[in-house]
N, C-alpha and C positions, 0 to 999 in steps of 0.2 A: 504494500500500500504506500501511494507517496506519501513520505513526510509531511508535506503542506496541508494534506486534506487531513490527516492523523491531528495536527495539531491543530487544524479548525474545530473538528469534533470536539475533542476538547475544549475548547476557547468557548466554542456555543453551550456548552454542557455546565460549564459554570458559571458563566456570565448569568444564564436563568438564573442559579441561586444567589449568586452574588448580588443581584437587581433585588430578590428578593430580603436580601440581608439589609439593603440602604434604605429597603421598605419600611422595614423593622427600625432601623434607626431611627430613622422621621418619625415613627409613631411613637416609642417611646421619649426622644427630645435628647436624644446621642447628637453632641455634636458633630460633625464629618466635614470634609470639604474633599470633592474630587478632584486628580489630578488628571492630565494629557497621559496619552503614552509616550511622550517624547521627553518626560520628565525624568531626568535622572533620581532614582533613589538617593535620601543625603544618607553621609558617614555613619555606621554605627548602625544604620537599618537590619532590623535582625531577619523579616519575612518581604520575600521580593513585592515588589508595590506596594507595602501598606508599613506605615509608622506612626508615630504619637509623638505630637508636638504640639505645642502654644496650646494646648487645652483642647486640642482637636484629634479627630480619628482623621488620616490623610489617606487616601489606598488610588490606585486605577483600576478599574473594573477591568481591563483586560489583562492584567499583569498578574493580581492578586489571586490567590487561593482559598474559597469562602468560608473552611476552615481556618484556615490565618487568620484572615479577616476579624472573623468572630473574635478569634483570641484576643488580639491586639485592643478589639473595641470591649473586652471583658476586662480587660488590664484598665483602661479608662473608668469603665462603671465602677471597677469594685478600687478605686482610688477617691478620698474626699475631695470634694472640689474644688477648695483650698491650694491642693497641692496642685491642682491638673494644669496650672500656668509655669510649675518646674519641669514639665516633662519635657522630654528631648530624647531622640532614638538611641538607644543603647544606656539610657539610664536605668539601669535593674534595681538601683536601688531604693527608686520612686516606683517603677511601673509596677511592681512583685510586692506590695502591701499585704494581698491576702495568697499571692504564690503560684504558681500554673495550676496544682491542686480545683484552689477557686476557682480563676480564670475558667480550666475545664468545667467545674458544675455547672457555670452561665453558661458556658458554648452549648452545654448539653440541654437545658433547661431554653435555649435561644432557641435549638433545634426543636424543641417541644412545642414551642409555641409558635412559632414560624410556619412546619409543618416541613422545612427543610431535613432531606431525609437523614437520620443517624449516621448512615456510610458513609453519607458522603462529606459531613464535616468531619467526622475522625476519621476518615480514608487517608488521609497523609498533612503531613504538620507536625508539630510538635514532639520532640523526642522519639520518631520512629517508631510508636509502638501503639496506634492509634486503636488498631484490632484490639487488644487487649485491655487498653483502657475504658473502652466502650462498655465490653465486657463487665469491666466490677460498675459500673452505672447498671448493668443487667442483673447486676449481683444486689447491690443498693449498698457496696461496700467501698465505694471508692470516697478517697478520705475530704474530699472537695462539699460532698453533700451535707456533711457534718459543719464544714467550715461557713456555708451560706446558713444553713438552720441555727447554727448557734448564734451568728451575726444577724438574726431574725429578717433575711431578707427572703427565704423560700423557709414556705411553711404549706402543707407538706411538701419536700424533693419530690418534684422537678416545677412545681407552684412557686409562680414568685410573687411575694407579698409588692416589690419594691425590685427596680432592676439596678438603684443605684445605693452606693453608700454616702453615708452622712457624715459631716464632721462630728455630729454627735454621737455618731455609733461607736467612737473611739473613747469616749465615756464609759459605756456599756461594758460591765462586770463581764458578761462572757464574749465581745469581740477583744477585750483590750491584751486579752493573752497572743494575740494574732500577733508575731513580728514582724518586723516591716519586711524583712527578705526571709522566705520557709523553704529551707537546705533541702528540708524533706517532707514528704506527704506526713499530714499527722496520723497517729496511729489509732486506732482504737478497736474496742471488739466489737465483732461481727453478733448485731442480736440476730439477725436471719438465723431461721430453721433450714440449712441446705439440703439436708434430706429429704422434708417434707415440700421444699422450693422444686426439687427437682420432678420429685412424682406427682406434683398438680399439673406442672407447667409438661411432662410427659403426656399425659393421656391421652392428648388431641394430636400428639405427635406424626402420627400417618399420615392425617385426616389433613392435618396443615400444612406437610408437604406436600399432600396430592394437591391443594388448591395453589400453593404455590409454582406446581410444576403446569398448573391447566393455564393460571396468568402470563408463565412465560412463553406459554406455547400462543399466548393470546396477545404477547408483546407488550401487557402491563406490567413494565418491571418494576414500577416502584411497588405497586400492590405485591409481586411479587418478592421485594426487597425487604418490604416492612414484615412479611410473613417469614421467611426466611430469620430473619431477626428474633422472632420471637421462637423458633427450631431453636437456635442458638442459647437464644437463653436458659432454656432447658439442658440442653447437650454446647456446651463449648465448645467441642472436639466431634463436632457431627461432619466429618469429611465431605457427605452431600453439599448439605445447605453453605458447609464453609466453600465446594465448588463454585454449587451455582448462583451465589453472591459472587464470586470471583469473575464467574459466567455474566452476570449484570453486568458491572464493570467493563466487561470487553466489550460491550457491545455497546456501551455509552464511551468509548473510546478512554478510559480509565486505563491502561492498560499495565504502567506500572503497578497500582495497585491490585487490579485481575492478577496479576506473575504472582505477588506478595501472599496471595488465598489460595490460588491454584497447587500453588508449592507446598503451601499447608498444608491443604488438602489430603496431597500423595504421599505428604510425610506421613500422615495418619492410616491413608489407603492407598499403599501403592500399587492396585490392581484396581484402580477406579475408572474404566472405560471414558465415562464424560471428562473426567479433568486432565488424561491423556492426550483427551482429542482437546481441548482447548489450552493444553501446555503446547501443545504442534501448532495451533494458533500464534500464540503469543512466540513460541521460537521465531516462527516465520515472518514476524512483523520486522524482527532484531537481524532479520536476513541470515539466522541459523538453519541452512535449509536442510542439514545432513542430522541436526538434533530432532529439526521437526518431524521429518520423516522417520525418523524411530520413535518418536511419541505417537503418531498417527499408526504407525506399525503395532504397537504395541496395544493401543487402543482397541484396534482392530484386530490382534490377538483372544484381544480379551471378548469382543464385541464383535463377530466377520458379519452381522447385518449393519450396522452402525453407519448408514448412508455418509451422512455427514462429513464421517471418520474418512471412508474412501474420496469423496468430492476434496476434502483439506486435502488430504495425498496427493491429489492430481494436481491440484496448484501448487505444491511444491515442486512437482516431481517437472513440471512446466517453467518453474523459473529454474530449474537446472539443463534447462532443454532437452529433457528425454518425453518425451513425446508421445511415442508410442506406448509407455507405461502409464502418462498420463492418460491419454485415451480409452487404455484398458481401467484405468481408476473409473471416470466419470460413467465410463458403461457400467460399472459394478453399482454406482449410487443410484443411476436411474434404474436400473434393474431392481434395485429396493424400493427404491421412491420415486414411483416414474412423473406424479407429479412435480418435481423438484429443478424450476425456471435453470436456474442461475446453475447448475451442472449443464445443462443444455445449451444454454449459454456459453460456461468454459470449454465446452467439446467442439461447441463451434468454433472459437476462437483457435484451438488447438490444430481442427483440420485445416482449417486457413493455414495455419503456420506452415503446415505443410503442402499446402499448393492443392487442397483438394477442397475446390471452393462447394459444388456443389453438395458434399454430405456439410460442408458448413454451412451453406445455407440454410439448407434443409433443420439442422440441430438450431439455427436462429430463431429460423419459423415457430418451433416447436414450442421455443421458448415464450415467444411472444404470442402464441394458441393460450398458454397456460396464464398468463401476463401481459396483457395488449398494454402495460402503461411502463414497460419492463425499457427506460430508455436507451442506454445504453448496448441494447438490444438493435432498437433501431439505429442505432447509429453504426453500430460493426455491419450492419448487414447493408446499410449502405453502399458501407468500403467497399464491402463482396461483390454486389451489384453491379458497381462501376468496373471493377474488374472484370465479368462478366461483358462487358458493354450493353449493361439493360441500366441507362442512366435515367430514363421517365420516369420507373421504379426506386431507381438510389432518390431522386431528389422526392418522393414521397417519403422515402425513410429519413432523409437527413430534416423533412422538414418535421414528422413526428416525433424525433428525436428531441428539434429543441421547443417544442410547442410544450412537452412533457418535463425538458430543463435546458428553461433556456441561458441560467444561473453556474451551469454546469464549469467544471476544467477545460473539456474539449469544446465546449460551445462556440468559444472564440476561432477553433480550426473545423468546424462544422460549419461555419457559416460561407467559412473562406472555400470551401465546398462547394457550398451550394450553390455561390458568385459564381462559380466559373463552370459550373454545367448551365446552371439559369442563364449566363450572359450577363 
């Protein structure tokens, strides 16, 4: 996949929550002020685009990470507002009043009321270890929700009475033990019943992946995402659910974070069919093609119906230009899945490669039988056409192509196409 379009997905993926995060500011009266992207971060910046100065939250929405974000705009809230005219980026010893601890409750407690999903503000930020910290918010044992409820700002976690602190809350008998910089999460014990936590939150445990696995096959991943979540909290080490969360992820162009689960995942189940075939995913993005094609092998070991598994194979086996293996791949997926566009599509593309325009035609057609809005369908079949000398036909295709995306990458060499058979 090119790079350019890899990091659009992303770009557009968080901009959504990050829009929604400046929403949340303005509602509760966080100060902010946005910057260009052409803004250089100043010295001392600890999270790319976003810091804390003059009593303000500063970020770019294109630059920023909506995790970060949050943090940084927690570091503000949970500072009196006295102080908030000494801040300055790389000041820990102002910004860290109630400690990342805190910080983290609000990001968690932001994400609650936002409606901004749980993965995707701890998906990456902070200390590398965002999976995990999520997790003891799942547990109600992480040491942050103790540090807001004693400072009476969340009553009950993840309820917040109040999103900002007071200078008089540094009055207050049980904030004023709070030091200004906290080395370490505070300690305390766990009243949770984990035994009994585990067998309530078990029982629906089938019943909740089957509907999580029916939203993803329905392409509701956040539905899917937030079900998964609650598998999780039940089972930590559920290699499924920690998959195909990781599976979300790739498919919202997450992809660092997808490898972070995936990996998990195998380490738990290394005979797990699904996170094989999407570890030969993610290999293939990193241009590992000889890694991927043994996770896809191995998949498919494990799995020899596994469409999917065989379709990935063939896109590997295609950017190493063997050709005819991939061929024989993509016949194995439709052979499982003969509804299955975009294998029809790569086979097409495949016999082209090989000068045998007509079976690639024909695998276009098939495609676009199954998916008339399937663009890039119409656009390779174009190319075919013209090859063919049936150009009446190519400029039908090239023009359903950009009716369908005219937004596209190749839009701008589709057109230039279509000039010069049109005239």
């Amino acid at each position: 996949m090119n790079p350019d379009v890899v990091d659009k997905k992303q770009e557009q993926f968080n901009l959504k929550w990050v829009n929604r995060a400046t929403s949340f500011f303005k509602k509760i009266g966080l100060p902010y002020s946005i910057v260009p992207s052409y803004q250089a971060d100043p010295p001392g910046t600890f999270f790319e685009g976003c810091w804390l100065s003059a009593g303000k939250l500063h970020f770019c929405p294109k630059r920023v990470q909506v995790g970060e974000l949050l943090h940084e705009a927690a570091h503000l809230a949970l500072l009196p507002k006295s102080m908030w005219n000494d801040l300055k980026p790389g000041n820990l010893e102002v910004e860290t009043l109630y400690g990342d601890p805190g910080a983290e409750a609000w990001d968690y407690a932001a994400a609650a009321f936002t409606g901004i999903p749980f993965f995707v503000v701890f998906t990456k930020g902070f200390a590398g270890q965002n999976w995990d910290i999520l997790q003891l918010f799942d547990l109600g044992i992480h040491p942050g929700i103790r540090l807001l409820e004693e400072g009476g700002l969340a009553s009950p976690f993840p309820h917040m009475r109040r999103w900002f602190v007071k200078d008089s809350d540094l009055e207050n008998s049980k904030v004023v033990e709070i030091p200004k910089v906290i080395k370490s999460p505070k300690k305390f014990d766990n009243s949770l019943d984990m035994g009994a936590y585990t067998q309530a939150s078990s029982k629906n445990l089938k019943q909740l992946h089957e509907l999580a696995s029916e939203h993803l096959r329905q392409g509701r991943l956040l539905e899917a995402g937030e079900l998964l979540h609650q598998i999780l909290q039940a089972q930590p080490n559920n290699a499924v659910a920690l998959h195909d969360v990781g599976a979300i992820l790739y498919q919202q162009g997450n992809y660092q974070a997808a490898l972070s689960l995936v990996t998990k995942a195998l380490q738990l189940e290394p005979n797990l069919p699904s996170a094989n075939y999407t570890l030969g995913n993610l290999l293939s993005l990193q241009g590992k093609l000889d890694e991927a094609i043994t996770s896809y092998r191995k998949s498919l070991s494990l799995k020899p119906s596994f469409a999917e598994a065989h379709y990935g194979l063939g896109n590997a086996l295609v950017s190493q230009g063997k050709l005819d293996e991939a061929i024989t791949s993509y016949r194995q997926a439709l052979m499982l899945q003969p509804g299955f566009a975009e294998a029809y599509y790569s086979l097409g593309n495949a016999w082209v490669s090989q000068g045998k325009l007509e079976e690639g035609i024909a695998s276009y057609q098939q495609a676009l039988a199954l998916r008339p809005n399937f663009a890039e369908a119409h656009y390779v079949l174009g190319d075919a056409l013209v090859s063919q000398g049936k150009l009446t036909e190519a400029i039908v295709s090239y023009r359903q192509a950009l009716a369908l995306k005219p937004q596209s990458d190749w839009a701008g060499v589709a057109h230039d196409k279509l000039r010069k058979l049109t005239g």
